[in-house]
C-alpha positions in Angstrom: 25.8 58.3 13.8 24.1 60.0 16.6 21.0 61.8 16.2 20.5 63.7 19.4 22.7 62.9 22.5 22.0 64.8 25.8 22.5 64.1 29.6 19.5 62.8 31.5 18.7 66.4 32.8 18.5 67.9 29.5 16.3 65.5 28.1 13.7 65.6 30.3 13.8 69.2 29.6 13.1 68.7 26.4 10.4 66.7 27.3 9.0 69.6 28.7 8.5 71.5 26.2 5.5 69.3 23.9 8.4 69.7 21.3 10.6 66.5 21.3 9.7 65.1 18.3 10.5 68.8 16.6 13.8 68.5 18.4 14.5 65.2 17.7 13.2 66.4 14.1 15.5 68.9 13.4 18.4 67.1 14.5 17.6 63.9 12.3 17.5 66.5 9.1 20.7 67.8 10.0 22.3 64.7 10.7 21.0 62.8 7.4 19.6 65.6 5.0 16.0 63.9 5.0 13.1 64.4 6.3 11.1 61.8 8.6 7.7 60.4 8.0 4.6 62.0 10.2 4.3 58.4 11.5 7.5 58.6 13.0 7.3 62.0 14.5 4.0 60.7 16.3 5.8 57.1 17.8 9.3 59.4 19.3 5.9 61.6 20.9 4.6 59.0 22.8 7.3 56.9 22.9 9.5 59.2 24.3 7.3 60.4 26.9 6.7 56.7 28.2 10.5 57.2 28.9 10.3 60.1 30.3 8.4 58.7 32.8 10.6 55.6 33.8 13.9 58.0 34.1 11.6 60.4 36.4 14.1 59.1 39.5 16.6 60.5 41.1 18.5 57.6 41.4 19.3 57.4 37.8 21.5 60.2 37.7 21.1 63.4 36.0 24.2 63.4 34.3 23.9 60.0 32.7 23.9 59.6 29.0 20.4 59.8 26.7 20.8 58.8 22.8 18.0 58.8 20.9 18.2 57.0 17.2 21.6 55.9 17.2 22.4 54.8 13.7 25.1 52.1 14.2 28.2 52.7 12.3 28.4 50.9 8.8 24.6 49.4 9.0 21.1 51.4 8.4 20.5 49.9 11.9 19.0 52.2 14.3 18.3 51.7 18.2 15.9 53.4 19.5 16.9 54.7 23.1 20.1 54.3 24.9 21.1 55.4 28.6 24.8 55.1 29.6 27.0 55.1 32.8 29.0 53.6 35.1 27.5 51.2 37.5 27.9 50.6 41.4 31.6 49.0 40.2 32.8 52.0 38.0 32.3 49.6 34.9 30.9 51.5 31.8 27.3 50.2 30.7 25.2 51.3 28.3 21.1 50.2 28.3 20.3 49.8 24.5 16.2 49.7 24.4 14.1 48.7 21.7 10.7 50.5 21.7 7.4 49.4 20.4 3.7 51.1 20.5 2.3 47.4 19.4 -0.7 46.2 21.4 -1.1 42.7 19.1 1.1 40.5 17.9 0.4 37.1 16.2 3.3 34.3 16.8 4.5 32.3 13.7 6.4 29.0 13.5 9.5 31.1 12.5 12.9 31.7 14.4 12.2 35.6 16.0 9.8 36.2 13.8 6.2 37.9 15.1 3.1 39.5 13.3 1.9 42.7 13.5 0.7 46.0 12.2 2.7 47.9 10.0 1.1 50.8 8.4 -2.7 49.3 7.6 -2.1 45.1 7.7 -0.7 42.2 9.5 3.2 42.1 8.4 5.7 39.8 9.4 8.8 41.7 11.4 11.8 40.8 14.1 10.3 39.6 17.9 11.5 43.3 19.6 13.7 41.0 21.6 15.3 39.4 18.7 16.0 43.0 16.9 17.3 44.4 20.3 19.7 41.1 21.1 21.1 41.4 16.8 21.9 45.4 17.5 24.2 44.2 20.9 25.6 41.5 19.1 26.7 43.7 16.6 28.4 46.4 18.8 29.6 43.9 21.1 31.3 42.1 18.2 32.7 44.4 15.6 32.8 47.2 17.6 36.9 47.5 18.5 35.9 50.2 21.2 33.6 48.0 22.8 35.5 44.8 23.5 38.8 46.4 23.5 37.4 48.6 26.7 35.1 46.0 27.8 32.0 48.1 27.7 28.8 46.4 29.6 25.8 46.6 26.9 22.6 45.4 28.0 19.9 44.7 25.8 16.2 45.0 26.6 12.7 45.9 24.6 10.0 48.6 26.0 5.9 47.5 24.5 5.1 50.5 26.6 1.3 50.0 25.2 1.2 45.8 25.2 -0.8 44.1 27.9 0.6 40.5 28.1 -1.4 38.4 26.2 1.0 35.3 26.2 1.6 35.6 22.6 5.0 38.5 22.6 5.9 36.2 26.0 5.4 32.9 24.6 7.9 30.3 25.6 9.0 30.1 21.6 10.7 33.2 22.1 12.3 32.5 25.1 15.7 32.6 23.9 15.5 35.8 22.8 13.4 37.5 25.9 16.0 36.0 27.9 19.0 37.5 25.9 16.9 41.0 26.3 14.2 41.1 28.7 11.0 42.2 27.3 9.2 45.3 29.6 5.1 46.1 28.9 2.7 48.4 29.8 2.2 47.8 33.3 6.5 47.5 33.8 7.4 50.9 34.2 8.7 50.5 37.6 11.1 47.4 36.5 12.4 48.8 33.5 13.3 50.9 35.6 14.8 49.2 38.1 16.5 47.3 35.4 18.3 50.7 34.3 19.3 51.5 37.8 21.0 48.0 38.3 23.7 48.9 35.6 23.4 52.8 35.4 24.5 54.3 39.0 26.9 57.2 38.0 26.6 59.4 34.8 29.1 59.8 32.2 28.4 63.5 30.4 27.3 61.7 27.5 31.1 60.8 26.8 30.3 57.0 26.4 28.3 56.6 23.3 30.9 58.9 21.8 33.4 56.4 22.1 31.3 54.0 20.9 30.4 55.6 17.9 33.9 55.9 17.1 35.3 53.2 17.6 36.8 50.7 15.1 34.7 48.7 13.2 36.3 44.8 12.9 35.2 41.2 14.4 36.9 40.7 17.6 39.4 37.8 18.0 36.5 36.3 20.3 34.4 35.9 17.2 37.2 35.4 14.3 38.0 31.9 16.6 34.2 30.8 17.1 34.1 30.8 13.4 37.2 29.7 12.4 36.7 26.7 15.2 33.1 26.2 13.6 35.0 25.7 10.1 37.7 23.1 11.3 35.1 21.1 12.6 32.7 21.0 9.7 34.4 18.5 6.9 31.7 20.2 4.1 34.0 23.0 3.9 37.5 21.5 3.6 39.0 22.4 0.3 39.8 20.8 -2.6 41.7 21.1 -5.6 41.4 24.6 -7.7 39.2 25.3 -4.8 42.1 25.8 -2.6 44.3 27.8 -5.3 41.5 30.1 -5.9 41.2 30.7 -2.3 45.0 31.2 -1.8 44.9 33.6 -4.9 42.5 36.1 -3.4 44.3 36.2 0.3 46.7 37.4 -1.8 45.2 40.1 -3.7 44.0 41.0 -0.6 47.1 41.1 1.9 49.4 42.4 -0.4 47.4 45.1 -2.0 47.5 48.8 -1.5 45.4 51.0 1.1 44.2 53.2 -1.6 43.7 50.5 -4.2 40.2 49.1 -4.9 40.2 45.5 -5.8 37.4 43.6 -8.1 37.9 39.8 -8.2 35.3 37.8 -10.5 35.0 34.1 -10.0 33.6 32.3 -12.2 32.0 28.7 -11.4 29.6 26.1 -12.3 27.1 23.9 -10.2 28.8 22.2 -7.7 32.8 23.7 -7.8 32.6 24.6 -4.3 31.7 28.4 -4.7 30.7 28.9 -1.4 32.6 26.8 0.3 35.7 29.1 -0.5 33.4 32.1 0.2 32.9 30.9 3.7 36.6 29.9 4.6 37.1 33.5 3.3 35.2 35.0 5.5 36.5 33.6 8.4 40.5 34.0 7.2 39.8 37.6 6.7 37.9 38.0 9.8 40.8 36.3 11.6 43.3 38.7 10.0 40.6 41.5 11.5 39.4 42.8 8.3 35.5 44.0 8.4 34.5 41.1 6.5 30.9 40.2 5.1 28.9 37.3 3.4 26.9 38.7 1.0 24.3 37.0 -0.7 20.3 38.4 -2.7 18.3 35.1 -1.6 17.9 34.6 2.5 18.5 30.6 1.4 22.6 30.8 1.6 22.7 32.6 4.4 20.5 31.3 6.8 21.7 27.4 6.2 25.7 28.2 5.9 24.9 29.5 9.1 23.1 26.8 10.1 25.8 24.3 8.8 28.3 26.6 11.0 26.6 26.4 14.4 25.1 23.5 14.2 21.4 25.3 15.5 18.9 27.1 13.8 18.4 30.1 15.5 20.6 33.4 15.1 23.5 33.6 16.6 26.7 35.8 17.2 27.8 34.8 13.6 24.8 35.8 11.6 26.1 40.1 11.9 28.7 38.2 9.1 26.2 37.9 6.1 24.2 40.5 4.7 21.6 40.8 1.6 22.8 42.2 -1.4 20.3 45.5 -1.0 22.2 46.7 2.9 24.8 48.5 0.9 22.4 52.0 -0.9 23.3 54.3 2.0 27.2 52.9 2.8 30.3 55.6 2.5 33.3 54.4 -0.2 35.7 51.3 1.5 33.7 51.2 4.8 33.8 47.2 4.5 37.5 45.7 3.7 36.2 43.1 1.8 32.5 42.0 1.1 32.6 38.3 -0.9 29.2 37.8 -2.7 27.9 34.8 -3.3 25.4 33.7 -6.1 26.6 36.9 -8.1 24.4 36.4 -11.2 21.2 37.1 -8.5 22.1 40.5 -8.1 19.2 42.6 -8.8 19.5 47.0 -10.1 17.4 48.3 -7.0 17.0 47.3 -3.5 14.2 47.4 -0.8 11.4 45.0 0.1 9.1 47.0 -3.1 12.6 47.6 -5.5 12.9 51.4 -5.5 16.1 51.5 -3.3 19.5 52.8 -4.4 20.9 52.7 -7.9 22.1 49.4 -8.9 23.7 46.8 -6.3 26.9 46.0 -8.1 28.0 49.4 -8.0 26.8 49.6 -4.4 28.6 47.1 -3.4 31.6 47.7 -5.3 31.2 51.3 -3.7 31.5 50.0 -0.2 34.3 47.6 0.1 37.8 48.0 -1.1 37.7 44.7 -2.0 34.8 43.2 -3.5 35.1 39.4 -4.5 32.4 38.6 -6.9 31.7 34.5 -7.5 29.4 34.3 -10.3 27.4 31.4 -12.8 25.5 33.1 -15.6 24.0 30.3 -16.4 22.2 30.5 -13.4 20.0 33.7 -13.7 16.5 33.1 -13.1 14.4 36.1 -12.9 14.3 39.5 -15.1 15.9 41.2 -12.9 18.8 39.2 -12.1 21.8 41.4 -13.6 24.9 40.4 -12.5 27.4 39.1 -15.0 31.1 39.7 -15.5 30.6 42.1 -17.9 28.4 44.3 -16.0 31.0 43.9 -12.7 33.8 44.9 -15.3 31.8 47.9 -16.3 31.3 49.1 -12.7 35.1 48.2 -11.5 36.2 50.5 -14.6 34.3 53.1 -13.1 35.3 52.9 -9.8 39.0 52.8 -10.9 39.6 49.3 -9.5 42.0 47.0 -10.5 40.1 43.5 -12.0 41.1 40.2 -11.3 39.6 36.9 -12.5 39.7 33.2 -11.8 38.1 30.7 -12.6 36.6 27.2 -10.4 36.5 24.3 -13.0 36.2 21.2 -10.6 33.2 19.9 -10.3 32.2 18.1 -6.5 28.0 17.8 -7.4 26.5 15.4 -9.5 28.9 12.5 -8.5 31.8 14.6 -9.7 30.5 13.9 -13.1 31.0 16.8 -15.8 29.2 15.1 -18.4 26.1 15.2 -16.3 26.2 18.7 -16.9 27.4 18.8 -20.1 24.3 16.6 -21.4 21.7 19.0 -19.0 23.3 22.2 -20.7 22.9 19.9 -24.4 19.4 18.5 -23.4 17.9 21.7 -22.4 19.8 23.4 -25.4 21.3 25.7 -23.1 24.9 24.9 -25.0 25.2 22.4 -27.7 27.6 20.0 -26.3 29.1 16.5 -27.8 27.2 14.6 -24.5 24.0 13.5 -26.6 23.6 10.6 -23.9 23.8 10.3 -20.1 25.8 7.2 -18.9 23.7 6.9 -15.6 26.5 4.6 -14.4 28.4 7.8 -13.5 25.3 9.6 -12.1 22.0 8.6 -10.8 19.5 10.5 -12.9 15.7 8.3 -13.4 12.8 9.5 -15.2 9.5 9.0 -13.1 6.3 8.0 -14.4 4.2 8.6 -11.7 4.8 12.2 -9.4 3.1 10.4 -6.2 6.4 7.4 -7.2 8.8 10.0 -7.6 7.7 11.7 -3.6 7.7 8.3 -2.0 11.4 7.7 -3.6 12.1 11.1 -2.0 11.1 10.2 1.3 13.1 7.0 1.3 16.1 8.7 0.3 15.6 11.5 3.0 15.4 8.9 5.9 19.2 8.1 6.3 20.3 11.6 6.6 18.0 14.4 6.1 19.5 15.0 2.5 17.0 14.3 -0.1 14.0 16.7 -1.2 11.6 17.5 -4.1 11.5 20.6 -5.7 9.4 22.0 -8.6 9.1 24.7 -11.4 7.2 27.8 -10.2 4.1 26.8 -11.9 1.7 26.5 -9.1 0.2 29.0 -7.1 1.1 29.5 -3.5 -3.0 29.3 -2.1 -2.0 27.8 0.8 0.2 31.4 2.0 -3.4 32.4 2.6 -5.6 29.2 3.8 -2.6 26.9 5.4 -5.1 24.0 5.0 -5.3 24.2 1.6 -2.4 22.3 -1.1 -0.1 24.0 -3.7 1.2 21.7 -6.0 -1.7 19.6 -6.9 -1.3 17.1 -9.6 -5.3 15.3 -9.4 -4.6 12.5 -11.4 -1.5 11.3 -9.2 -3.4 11.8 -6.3 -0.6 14.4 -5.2 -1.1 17.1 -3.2 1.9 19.0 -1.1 2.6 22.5 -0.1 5.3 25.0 -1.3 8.2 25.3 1.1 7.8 29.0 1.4 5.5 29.0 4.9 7.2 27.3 8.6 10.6 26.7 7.0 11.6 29.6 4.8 14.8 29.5 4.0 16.2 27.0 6.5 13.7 24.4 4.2 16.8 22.1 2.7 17.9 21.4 6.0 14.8 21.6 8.5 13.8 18.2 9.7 10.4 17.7 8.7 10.7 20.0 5.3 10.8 16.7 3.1 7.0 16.9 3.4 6.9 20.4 1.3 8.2 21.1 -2.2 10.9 23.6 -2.5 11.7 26.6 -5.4 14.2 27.6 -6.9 14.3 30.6 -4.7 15.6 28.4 -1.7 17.1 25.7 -3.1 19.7 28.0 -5.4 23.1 28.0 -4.2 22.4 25.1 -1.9 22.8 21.3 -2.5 21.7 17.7 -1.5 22.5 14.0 -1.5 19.0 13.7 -4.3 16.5 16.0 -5.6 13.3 15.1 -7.4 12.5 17.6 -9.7 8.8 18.4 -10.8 9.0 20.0 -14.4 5.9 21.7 -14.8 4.4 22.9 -17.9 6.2 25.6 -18.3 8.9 23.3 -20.3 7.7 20.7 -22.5 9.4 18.7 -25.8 7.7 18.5 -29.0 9.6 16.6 -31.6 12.3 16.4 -29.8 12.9 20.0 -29.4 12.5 21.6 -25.8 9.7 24.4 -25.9 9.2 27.0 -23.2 5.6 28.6 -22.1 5.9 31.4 -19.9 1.9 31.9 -19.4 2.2 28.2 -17.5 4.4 29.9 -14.1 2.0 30.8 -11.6 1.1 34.3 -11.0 2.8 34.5 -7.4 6.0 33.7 -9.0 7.7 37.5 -9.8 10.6 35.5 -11.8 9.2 37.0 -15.0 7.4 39.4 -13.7 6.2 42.5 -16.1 7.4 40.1 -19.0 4.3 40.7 -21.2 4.7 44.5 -21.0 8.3 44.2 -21.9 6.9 42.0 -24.9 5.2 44.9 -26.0 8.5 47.2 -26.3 11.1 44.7 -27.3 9.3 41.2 -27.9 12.3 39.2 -29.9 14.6 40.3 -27.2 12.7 39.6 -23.8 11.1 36.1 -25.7 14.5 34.6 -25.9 15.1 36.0 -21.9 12.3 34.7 -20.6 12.7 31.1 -22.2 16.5 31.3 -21.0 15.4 32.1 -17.5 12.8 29.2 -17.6 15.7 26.8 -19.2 18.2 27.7 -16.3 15.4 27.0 -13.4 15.5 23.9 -14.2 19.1 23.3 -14.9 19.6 24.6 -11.8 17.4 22.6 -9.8 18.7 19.6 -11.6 22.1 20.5 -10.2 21.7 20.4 -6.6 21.7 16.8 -6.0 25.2 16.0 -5.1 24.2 11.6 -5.7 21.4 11.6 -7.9 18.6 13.4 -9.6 15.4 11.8 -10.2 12.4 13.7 -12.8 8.9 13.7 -13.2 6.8 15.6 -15.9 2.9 15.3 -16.5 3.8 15.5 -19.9 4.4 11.6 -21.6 5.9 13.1 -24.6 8.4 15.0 -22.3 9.4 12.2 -19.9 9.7 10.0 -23.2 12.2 12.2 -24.2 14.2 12.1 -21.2 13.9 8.8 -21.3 15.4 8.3 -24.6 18.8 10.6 -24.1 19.8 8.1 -21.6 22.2 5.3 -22.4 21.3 1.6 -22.1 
């Protein structure tokens, strides 16, 4: 979608007139039906005049292309500026620039990720140069009209108000920067040389027209550097049902009709290879050119399959194929072919960083793709809001008048292969009364640990022979050191053990980041994931009396919004949200003590509890 398109000429005419913002305005409510916040108005004012001033030369020609706020097709994404032409060669270009009235940034320890002000506080947001470079990779890739013609884009970000302070140029960034160079305020005068080396001739606006209609689907380029990424990686070779399952839905897919909407629920416990059928999914249906995403509620999944497909941590030309679950409020009906979401049961009702976005995200999503592929483990909701279940997919499906298909992964690949691991965890934690009343350690390595300081330095021998062992915990410690990075989360004083949550350098590349044994993970980047062992902290949110497992939700920690808002909803309906809130506290731990794919090793403060543990295990 473009919001105002003119040539050069005509834009610095309406630059003339003190009015460009009500111009800009006008054509943004037209285009979208809304109206714009006053802050924005004010940033296209001064923004906007700052590039006024770099195309004031006659050497960029008048005729040349100016698009302001292009909203690229199928995403919320918007660029900023963009100038387009032909260069000294006759080869179409277009400049796509990123602008920014910043004059401070902070630098974090995370991959494109700065601080700055957003509205009133400091708020971590994209390096410009980052954002800029993921918009380009995103036309460049999907866009059919701009591979297939072999249009020039060229990347760059404008801090037309930031005085280098070393921080925005720091040498951290420098992949990005060098990707899209990064102009401030003294660069006018390169900027816009930097537009002159790629725009020479004009092209009556007719450029960005093209690209905005052209077809959206992942170039053959891109379909091979993930399908190559794939035959490489032996953790996501198939196995079994895994491979029927997978074979079942290319069909439903290929041979189903234009016109026909498609709902596919899989349904999978720990460790049945969930995602790795979601990923060779995506990139079979990106190799058959279908407009294919990844689609996942936690960052975790995302960032580390991407991680486990390129072999590096920072983005790359593959990370445009996974989205969050909350990127579909605004999308027309069937503008994705397929979109395969992972970790189903996380689906939350309303999107946005504060939850007031859209309606519900099933229906979203169901909304935009003509084939949605949901896989799902309802035994693995952990948080209030966490809605999706078959039932509620079904309910959506019907409404959208798509035909429902469901299968079913039953092999189990974690915990040693061992089902009756699970089994006795679903019987232990009465989650499901099953006949395993005893755990035969001899077919998986599960210990109870006496001491929590023991159970870390087990961790940390484990973790040196391949980067695959780490300790997670219940949520029931506060996250103090978010705030004072010198200070220790998960503090147990009489074990003399102090670490931190995993929620600060690492974020959600944490199971796989080299030096992340030394912080505790959550469940909200360990779910979905897996490794060789975890150590698993159960905090006093779950203890055994008499043998009987009781749940305490006063014990999380108030930074944890799992169960959030639970003791109003006590108030209104208190049998009904009791029972949900010790369910959700039962399948955080049965989820964390399913991601170890050799062993799983415990620790509880409580003697009565690790007695207990102790006593369900054979021999």
């Amino acid at each position: 979608m473009i919001v105002y398109q003119q040539k050069k000429s005509d834009f610095l005419r309406d630059i003339l007139t003190n009015n460009i913002d009500g111009i800009i305005e006008s054509a943004y409510l037209k285009a979208t039906n809304r109206h714009v916040p006053e802050a924005e108005k004010r940033s296209w004012r001064e923004s906007l005049q700052r590039m006024n001033n770099v195309l004031l030369d006659d050497e960029i020609p008048a005729d040349s292309g100016v698009t302001i706020e292009f909203q690229i097709p199928q995403t919320t994404k918007r660029i900023d500026f963009i100038i387009s032409g032909r260069n000294s060669e006759n080869i179409e270009h277009a400049v796509l620039i990123e602008l920014k009235q910043w004059q401070e940034v902070k630098k974090t320890a995370k991959d494109g990720i700065v601080e700055t002000f957003i509205g009133k506080s400091m708020k971590e947001t994209t390096h410009p140069c980052y954002q800029v470079w993921s918009y380009y990779a995103l036309l460049k890739w999907f866009n059919a009209a701009v591979y297939e013609r072999d249009i020039q884009l060229k990347p760059c970000a404008y801090l037309h108000n930031y005085s280098d302070d070393g921080v925005i140029t720091d040498n951290f960034y420098k992949p990005y920067i060098e990707k899209a160079p990064l102009f401030l305020k003294p660069d006018n005068q390169k900027l816009r040389d930097f537009i002159k080396k790629y725009i020479t001739y004009g092209d009556n606006t007719e450029l960005m027209y093209v690209i905005d209609n052209g077809k959206i689907k992942p170039s053959k380029h891109l379909a091979d550097i993930i399908g190559g990424m794939l035959k490489r990686n032996v953790e996501f070779a198939m196995i079994d049902d895994q491979k029927v399952v997978y074979e079942n839905v290319l069909a439903s897919i290929k041979h189903g009709k234009e016109d026909e909407k498609v709902v596919i629920i899989i349904q999978g416990g720990p460790g049945t290879g969930k995602t790795v059928v979601a990923i060779n999914l995506l990139a079979e249906l990106s190799k058959l050119g279908l407009n294919s995403r990844y689609v996942s509620k936690n960052a975790a999944p995302r960032s580390v399959y991407q991680h486990k497909l390129t072999g590096q941590f920072r983005a790359s030309e593959i990370s445009n194929f996974f989205s969050g679950s909350g990127a579909f409020v605004d999308s027309d009906s069937n503008v994705f072919d397929v979109l395969i979401v992972d970790e189903a049961h996380r689906l939350n009702e309303k999107s946005g960083l504060y939850g007031n976005l859209g309606e519900n995200q099933i229906k979203e999503i169901i909304h935009a793709g003509r084939v949605s592929v949901f896989f799902i483990d309802e035994d693995q909701k952990v948080t209030l809001k966490d809605i999706g279940d078959a039932e509620e997919i079904k309910k959506f499906a019907s409404t959208a008048g798509a035909k429902v298909t469901q299968l079913e992964l039953t092999s189990q690949f974690r915990c040693n292969g061992s089902d009756g691991y699970l089994a006795w965890l679903d019987n232990i934690l009465e989650i499901s009364e099953t006949a395993n009343i005893k755990l035969d350690v001899k077919e998986f390595d599960f210990k109870v640990f006496d001491s929590a300081t023991e159970l870390r330095d087990k961790i940390f021998e484990l973790n040196k022979h391949d980067n695959k062992a780490r300790l997670v915990a219940g949520y029931c410690w506060k996250w103090v050191s978010r705030r004072n990075p010198k200070q220790y989360d998960v503090v147990i004083p009489e074990e003399n053990f102090a670490m931190k949550w995993n929620l600060a350098s690492d974020g959600s590349l944490w199971i796989v980041a080299k030096e992340s044994v030394n912080e505790v993970g959550c469940i909200h980047t360990c779910q979905g994931l897996e490794m060789d062992y975890v150590g698993v902290i159960i905090g006093p949110d779950l203890l055994v009396r008499n043998g009987k497992i009781l749940t305490d939700p006063s014990k999380r920690a108030s930074s944890d919004a799992s169960i959030k808002g639970y003791k109003s909803l006590m108030q209104v309906r208190p049998v009904e949200t009791a029972a949900q809130v010790e369910t959700i506290i039962k399948n955080t731990y049965r989820t964390l003590m399913t991601r170890g794919m050799k062993g799983c090793y415990i620790y509880s403060q409580d003697k009565e509890t690790r007695d207990f543990f102790k006593s369900m295990i054979l021999g």
